[in-house]
C-alpha positions as CSV (number, residue, x, y, z in Angstrom):
1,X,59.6,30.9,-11.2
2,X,61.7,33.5,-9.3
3,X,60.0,34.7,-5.7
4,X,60.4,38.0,-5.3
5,X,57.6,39.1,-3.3
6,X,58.7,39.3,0.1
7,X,59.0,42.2,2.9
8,X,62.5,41.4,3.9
9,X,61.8,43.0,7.3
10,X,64.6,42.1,9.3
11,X,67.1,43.3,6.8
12,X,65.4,46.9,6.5
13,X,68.2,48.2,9.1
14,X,71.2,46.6,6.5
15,X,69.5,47.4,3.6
16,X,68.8,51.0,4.8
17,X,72.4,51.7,5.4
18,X,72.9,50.0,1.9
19,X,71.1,52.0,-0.3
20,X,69.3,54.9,2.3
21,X,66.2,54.0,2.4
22,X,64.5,50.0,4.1
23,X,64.3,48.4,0.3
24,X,63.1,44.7,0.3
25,X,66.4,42.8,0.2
26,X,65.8,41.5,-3.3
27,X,66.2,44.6,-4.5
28,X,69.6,45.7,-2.4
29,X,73.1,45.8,-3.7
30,X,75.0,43.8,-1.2
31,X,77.9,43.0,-2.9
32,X,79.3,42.1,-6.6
33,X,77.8,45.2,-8.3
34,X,74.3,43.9,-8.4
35,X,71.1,43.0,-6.3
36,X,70.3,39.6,-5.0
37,X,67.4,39.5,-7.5
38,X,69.9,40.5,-10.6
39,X,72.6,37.7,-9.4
40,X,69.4,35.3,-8.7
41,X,68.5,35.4,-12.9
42,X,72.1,35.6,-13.6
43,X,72.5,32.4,-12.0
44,X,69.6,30.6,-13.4
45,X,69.9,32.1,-17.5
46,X,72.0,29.5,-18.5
47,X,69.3,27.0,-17.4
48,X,65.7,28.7,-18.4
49,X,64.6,30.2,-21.8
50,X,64.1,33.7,-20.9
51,X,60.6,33.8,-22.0
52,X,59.7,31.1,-19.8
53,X,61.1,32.6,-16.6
54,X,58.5,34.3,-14.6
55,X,58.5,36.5,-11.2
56,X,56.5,36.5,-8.7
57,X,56.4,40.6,-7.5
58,X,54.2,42.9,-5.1
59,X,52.4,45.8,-6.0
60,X,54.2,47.8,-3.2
61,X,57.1,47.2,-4.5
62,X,56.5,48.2,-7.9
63,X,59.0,51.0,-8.0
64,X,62.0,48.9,-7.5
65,X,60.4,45.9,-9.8
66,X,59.9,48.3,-13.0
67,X,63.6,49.5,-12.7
68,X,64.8,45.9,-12.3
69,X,63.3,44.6,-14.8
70,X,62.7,46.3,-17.7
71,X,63.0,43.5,-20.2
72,X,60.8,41.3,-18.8
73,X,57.7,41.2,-20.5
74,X,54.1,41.9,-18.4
75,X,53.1,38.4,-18.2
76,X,55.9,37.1,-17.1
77,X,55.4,39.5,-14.0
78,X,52.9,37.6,-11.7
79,X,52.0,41.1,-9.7
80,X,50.4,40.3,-6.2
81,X,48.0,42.4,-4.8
82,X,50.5,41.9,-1.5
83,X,52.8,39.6,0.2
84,X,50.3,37.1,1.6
85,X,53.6,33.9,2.2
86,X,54.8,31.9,-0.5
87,X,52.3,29.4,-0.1
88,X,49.7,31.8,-2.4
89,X,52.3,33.2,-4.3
90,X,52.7,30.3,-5.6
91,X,49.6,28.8,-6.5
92,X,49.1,32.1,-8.5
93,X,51.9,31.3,-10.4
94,X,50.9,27.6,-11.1
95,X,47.5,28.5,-12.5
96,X,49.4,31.0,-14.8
97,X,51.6,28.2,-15.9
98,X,49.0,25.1,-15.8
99,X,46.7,27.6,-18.7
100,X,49.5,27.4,-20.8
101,X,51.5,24.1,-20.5
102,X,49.3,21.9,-17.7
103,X,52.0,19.1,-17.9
104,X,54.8,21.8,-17.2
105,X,58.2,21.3,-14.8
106,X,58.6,24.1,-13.0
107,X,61.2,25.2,-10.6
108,X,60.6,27.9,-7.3
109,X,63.8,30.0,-6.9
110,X,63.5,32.0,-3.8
111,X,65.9,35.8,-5.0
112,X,67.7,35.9,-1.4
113,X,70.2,33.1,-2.0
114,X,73.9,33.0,-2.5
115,X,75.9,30.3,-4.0
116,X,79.7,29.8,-3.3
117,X,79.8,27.5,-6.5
118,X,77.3,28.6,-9.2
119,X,78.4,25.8,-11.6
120,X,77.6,23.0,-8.9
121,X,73.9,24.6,-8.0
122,X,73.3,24.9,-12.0
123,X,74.5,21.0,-12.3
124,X,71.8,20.7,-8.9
125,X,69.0,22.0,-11.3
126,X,69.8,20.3,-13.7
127,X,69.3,16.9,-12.0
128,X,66.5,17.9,-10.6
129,X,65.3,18.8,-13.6
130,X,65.2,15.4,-15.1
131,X,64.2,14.1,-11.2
132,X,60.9,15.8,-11.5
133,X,59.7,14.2,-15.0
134,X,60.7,11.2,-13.6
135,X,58.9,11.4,-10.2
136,X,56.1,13.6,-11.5
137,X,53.8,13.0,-8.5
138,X,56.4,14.1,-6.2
139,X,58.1,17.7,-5.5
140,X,61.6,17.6,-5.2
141,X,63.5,20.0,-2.5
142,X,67.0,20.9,-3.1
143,X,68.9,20.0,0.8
144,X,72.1,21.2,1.9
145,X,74.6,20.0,3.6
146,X,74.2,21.7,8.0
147,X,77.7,23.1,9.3
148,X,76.0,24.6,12.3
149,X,72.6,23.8,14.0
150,X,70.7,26.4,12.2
151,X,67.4,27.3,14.1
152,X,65.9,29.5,11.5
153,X,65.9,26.8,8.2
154,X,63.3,23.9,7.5
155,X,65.3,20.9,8.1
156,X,65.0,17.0,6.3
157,X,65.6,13.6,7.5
158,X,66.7,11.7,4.4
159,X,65.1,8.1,3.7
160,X,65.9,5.6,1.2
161,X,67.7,6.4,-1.2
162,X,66.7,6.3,-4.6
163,X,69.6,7.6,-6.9
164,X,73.0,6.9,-5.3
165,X,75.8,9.8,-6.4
166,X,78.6,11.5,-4.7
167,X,77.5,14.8,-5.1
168,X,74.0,14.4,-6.1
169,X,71.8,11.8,-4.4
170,X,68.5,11.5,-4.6
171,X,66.5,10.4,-1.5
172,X,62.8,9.5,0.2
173,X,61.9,12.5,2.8
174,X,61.2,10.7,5.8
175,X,60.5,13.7,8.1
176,X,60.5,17.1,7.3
177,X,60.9,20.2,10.2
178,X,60.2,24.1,10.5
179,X,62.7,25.9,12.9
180,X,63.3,23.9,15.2
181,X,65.1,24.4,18.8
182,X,68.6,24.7,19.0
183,X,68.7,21.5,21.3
184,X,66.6,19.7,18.0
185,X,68.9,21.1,15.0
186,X,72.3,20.1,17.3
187,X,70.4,16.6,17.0
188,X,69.4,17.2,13.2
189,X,73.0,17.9,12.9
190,X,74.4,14.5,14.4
191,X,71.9,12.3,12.5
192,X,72.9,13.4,8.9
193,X,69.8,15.6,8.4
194,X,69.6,18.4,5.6
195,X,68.8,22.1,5.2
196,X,65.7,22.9,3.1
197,X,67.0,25.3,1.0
198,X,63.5,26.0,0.2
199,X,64.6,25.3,-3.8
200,X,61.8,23.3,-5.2
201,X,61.1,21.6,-8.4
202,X,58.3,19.3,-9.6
203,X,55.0,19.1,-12.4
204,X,52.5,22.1,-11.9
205,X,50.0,19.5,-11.6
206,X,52.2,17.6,-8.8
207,X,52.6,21.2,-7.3
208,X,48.9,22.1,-7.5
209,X,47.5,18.8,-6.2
210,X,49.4,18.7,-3.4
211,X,48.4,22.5,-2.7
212,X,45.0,21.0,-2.6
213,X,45.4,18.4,-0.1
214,X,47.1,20.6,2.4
215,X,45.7,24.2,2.1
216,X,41.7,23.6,1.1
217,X,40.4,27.2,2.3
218,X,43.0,28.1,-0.6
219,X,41.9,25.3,-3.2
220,X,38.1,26.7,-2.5
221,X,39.5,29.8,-3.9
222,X,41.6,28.1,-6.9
223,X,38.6,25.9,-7.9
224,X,35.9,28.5,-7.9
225,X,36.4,30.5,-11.2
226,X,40.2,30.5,-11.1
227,X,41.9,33.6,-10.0
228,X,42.3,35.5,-13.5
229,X,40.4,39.2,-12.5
230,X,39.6,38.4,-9.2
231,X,43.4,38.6,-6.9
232,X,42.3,40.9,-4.7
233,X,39.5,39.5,-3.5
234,X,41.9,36.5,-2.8
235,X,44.5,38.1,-1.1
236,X,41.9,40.3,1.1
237,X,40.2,36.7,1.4
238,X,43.1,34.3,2.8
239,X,45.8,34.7,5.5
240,X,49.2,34.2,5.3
241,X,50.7,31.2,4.7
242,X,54.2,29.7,4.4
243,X,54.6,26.7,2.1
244,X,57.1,25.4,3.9
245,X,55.2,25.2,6.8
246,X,51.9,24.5,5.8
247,X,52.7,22.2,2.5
248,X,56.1,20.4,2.5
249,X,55.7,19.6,6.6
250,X,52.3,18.0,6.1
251,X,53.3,15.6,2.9
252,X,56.7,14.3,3.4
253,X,55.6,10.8,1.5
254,X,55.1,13.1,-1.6
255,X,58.7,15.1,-1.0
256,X,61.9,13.8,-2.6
257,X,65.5,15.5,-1.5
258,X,68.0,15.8,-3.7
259,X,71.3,16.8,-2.2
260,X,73.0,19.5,-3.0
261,X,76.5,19.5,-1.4
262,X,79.2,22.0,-3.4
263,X,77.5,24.3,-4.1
264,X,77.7,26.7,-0.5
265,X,74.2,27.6,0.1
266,X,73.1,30.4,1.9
267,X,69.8,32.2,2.7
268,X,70.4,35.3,3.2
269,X,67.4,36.0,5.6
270,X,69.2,38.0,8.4
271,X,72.1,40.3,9.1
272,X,74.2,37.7,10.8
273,X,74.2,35.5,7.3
274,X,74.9,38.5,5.4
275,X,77.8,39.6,7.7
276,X,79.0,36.2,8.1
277,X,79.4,35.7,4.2
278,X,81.7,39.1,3.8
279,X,83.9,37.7,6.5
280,X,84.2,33.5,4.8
281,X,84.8,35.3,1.0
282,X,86.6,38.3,2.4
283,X,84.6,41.0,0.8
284,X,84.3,44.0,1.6
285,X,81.9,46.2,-1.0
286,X,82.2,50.1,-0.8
287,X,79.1,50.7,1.2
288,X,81.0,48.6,4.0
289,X,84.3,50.4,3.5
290,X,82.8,53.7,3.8
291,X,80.3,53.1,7.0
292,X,83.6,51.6,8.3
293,X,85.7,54.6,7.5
294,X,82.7,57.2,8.7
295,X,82.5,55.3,12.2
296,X,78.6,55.5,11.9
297,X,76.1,54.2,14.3
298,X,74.2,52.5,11.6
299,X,76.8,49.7,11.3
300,X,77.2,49.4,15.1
301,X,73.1,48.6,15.2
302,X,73.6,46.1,12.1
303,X,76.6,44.1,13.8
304,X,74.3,44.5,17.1
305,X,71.3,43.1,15.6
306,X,73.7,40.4,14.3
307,X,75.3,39.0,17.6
308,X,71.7,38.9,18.6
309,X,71.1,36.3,15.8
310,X,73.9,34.4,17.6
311,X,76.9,34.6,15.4
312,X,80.4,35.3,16.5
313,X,82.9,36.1,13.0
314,X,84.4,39.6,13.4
315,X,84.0,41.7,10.3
C-alpha cells in the first residue's frame, strides 16, 4: 500500500520552482529523472506482485495521479474524497484489502522517501515480511538509525530484543514519541533510540484492530455498514488524524521495531532534507543548475526557508 495522498505543503515553494506550479511532492521530479512516487514503486516492484500493490490517492490531485499511473488498474486506486491524515487513509485501504484476503500482510509505504541503499531497504521488507506472520498481533515499524536530533520524526525506544542480527534486529517498542523538543531528541539520540520511519507492516486484521482500540469515533464509522458508497460522508464526518500520533503512540505493547540500519533513510518532508541530500550524494539535477545559473529569487526563498528548518550544508 503506497500513501500518496498528502498536501506536501511545505514543499509547494521547492516544488513550484521544480516543475512551475505548487504540485504535491509525490508527484515532483527532484532528481534521477523521475518523481518520488515513480522511484517509490521502483523500489518496492521487486518485492510486490503488481496487481497486489495499491495507492492510496486524493481526488484533488487527480490530474497528476492519472498521468502517473496509467497502468494501474481502478481498484488498485483507493481515491479519497480528501486528505483527512493517514490514519483514515488507511483504514480505507484495510477494509479494501480485509474483503478480499482478511488474513492478508500488508505493508504502508509512505511515496516521500529516499533510500541511499535500495538493496538494504528491500532486504528490510523482506524481514519484515516474514516478522509480521510471525507476530501477527503486532505491527512492525521499520526504525533508523538518528545522526542528528531530529525534531520533526516520531522517535522509538527499543526494548527487548527478540531477533538478534547485525543489520536487522528485531525489538519490543518500549516507548514510542511524536516530535519531540530538541533538548528530548539530543536525549533520544544518547540513549540508542530510533527514527520512525513511518514504514509499517503487519496482518490487516492486526492493523484494523488496533485502529479500533485507539481511534473509536473512526471504528463507529468502519463498523456501521463499511465504507463501500458512503466515503464522503466519512471524510466530511471525521477530522484529521495522523497514525502516528493517534495509533502507534497510544499502543507501543502492540509495536515491534525492526532496525533498519544501511539502508540511508530519509523523509523528505521539508526543503532542508531535500537540499541537504543534493549536497551528501552531490547531485545537482538541471532544474538546480539552471535556477543557479539564472540567479533567481525563487532559490534564495527555498535555501531561506531551509536555514529556517535549522540546517547548515552549503549547496
Amino acid at each position: 500500500m503506497v500513501l500518496a495522498g498528502g498536501d506536501g505543503v511545505r514543499l509547494h515553494a521547492l516544488t513550484h520552482l521544480i516543475s512551475g506550479e505548487p504540485r504535491p511532492k509525490q508527484f515532483c521530479n527532484f532528481f534521477g529523472g523521475k518523481t518520488l512516487l515513480a522511484h517509490t514503486r521502483e523500489r518496492i516492484a521487486p518485492i510486490f506482485n503488481k496487481e497486489r500493490t495499491l495507492f492510496a490517492l486524493t481526488r484533488v490531485h487527480e490530474r497528476y495521479h492519472k498521468s502517473e499511473l496509467p497502468d494501474v488498474n481502478h481498484r488498485n486506486r483507493i481515491v479519497q474524497p480528501a486528505n483527512r491524515g493517514t490514519a483514515l487513509a488507511m483504514a480505507v485501504c484495510l477494509q479494501a484489502i480485509a474483503r478480499e484476503e482478511a488474513d492478508a500482510v500488508v505493508a504502508f509505504f509512505p511515496s516521500d522517501h529516499h533510500y541511499a541503499n535500495t538493496p538494504a531497504f528491500q532486504t528490510s521488507i523482506e524481514v519484515g515480511l516474514r516478522a509480521a506472520e510471525e507476530y501477527p498481533h503486532c505491527l512492525i515499524v521499520l526504525g533508523a538509525k538518528p545522526t542528528y536530533p531530529e525534531v520533526e520524526y516520531g522517535w522509538i525506544q527499543p526494548g527487548r530484543t527478540l531477533v538478534d542480527s547485525s543489520t536487522n534486529p528485531l525489538q519490543r517498542v518500549s516507548k514510542f514519541w511524536e516530535k519531540p523538543t530538541l533538548r528530548q531528541a539530543e536525549a533520544f539520540v544518547a540513549r540508542g533510540c530510533l527514527w520512525n520511519t513511518f514504514v509499517t507492516l503487519g496482518m490487516a486484521r492486526a492493523f484494523l484492530d488496533i485502529l479500533r482500540a485507539t481511534v473509536p469515533q473512526l471504528a463507529r464509522l468502519m463498523d456501521v455498514g463499511g465504507m463501500d458508497g458512503r466515503l464522503d460522508e466519512i471524510y466530511g464526518a471525521v477530522p484529521a488524524c495522523d497514525f502516528s500520533r493517534a495509533v502507534l503512540a497510544r499502543v507501543p505493547r502492540r509495536l515491534l521495531v525492526l532496525q533498519d540500519t544501511m539502508s540511508g533513510w530519509t523523509d523528505l518532508g521539508s526543503p532542508s532534507r531535500v537540499f541537504d541530500l543534493l549536497t551528501r550524494d552531490a547531485v545537482q539535477p538541471a532544474w538546480l543548475l539552471r535556477q543557479q545559473t539564472a540567479g533567481h529569487d525563487a532559490l534564495v526563498e527555498c535555501t531561506e526557508t531551509r536555514q529556517q528548518d535549522g540546517t547548515n550544508a552549503q549547496i
